[in-house]
N, C-alpha and C positions, 0 to 999 in steps of 0.2 A: 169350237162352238158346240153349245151342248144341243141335242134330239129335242125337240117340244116333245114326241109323245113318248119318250123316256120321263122326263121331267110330269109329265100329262099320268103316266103311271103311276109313277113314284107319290103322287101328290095322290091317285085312288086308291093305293094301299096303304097310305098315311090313313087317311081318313073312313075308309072301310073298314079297317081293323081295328082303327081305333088307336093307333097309337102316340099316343100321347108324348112321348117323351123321345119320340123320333122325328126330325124333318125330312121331308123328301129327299133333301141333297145330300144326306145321312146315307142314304140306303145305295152302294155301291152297284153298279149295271149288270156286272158279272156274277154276285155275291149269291150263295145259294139263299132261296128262303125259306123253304123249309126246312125245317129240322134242324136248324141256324142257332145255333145257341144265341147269336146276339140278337136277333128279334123275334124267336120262342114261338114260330108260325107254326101251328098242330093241324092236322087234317081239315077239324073245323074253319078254320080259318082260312084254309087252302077250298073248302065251299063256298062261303061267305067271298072270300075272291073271284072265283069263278063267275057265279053270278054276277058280280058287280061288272066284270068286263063282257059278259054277253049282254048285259043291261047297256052300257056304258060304250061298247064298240057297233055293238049289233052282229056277234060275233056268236056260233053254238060250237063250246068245247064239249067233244062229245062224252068219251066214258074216263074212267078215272085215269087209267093210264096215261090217255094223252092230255090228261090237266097235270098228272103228274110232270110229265117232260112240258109242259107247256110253262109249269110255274117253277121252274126251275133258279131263272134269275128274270129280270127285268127285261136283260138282253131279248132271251127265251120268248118272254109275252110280245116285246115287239115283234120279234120277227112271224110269231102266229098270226098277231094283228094284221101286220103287211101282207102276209102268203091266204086270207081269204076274204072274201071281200063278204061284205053283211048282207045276214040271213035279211029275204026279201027281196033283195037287187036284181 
């Protein structure tokens, strides 16, 4: 049985990034994403991500490195998701 918020992810880097011609269930748990030749995710887009899940979880990734290891794979973003609980609480 598959995670809702894998599948919960997968569907905000579909549609944050924009890509078109990828579905959610495309994008492997494990699979790195940046620097991924198969879906071409550049820095920018590793922002534009960030943002969307401190919007989107209530979550503050703080400096780059640890959005670097945090957007590692999908895997990666859930388990940051789980280990804090939203900025405010």
């Amino acid at each position: 049985m598959s995670d809702p918020l894998f599948l919960r992810l997968k569907t905000l880097i579909v549609t944050t990034l924009k890509l078109d011609d990828v579905e959610p269930e495309d994008i492997p748990d494990d699979e790195p994403l940046i620097g991924s030749p198969r879906f071409g995710l550049d820095s920018i887009d590793a922002l534009e991500l960030v943002l969307a899940l401190e919007k989107e979880f209530g979550i503050k990734i703080g400096n780059s490195e640890e959005s670097r290891h945090a957007l590692t794979s999908v895997s990666t973003i859930a388990a940051l998701i789980r280990s804090r609980p939203p900025t405010g609480a």
